[in-house]
C-alpha positions as a LaTeX table, in Angstrom:
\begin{tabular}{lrrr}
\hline
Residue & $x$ (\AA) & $y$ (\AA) & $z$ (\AA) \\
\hline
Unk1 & 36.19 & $-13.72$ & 45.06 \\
Unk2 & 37.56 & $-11.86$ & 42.07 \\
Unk3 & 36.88 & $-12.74$ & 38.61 \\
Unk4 & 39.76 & $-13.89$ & 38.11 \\
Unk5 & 40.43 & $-16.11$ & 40.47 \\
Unk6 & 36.51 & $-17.68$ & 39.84 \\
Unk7 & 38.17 & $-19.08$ & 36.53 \\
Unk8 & 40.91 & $-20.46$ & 37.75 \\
Unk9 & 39.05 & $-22.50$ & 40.23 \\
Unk10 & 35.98 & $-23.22$ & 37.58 \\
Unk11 & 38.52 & $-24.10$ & 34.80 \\
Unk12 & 41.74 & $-25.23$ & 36.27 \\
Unk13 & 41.01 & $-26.41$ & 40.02 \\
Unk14 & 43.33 & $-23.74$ & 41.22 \\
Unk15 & 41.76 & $-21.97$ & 43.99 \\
Unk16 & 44.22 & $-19.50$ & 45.51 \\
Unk17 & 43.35 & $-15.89$ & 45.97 \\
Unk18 & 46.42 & $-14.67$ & 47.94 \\
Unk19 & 49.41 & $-16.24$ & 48.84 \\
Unk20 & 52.82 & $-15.48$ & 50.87 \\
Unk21 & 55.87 & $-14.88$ & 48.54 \\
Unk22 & 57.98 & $-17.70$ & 50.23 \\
Unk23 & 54.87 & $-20.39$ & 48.98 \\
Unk24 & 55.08 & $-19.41$ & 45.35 \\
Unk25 & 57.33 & $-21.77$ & 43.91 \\
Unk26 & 54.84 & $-24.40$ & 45.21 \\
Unk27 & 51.89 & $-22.65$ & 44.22 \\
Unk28 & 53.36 & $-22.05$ & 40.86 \\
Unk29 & 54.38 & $-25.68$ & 40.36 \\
Unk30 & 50.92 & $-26.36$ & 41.84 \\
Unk31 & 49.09 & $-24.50$ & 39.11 \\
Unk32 & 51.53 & $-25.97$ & 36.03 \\
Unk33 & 50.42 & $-29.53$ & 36.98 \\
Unk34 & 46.60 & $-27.96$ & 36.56 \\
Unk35 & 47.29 & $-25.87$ & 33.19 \\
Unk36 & 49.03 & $-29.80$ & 31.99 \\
Unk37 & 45.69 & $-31.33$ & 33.10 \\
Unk38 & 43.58 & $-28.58$ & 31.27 \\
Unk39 & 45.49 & $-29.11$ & 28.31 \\
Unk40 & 45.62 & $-33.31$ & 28.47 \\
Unk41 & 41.68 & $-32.77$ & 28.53 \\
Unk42 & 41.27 & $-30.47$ & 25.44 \\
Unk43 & 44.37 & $-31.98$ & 23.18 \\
\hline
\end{tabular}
């Protein structure tokens, strides 16, 4: 597991190393409603 992607899991609850292009508007909705949550915790 990359660095990277080790934070997002730790501090977000995003845990996706790879995806297919055709799932990113998901994922990327997916990881907006975790950046909202991160952000509702720390406001």
């Amino acid at each position: 597991m990359s660095y990277t992607v080790k934070i997002m899991k730790d501090m977000l609850g995003f845990d996706c190393e790879s995806f297919k292009p055709e799932n990113a508007a998901v994922l990327a909705k997916e990881q907006i409603q975790c950046f909202k949550k991160l952000k509702e915790k720390y406001s």
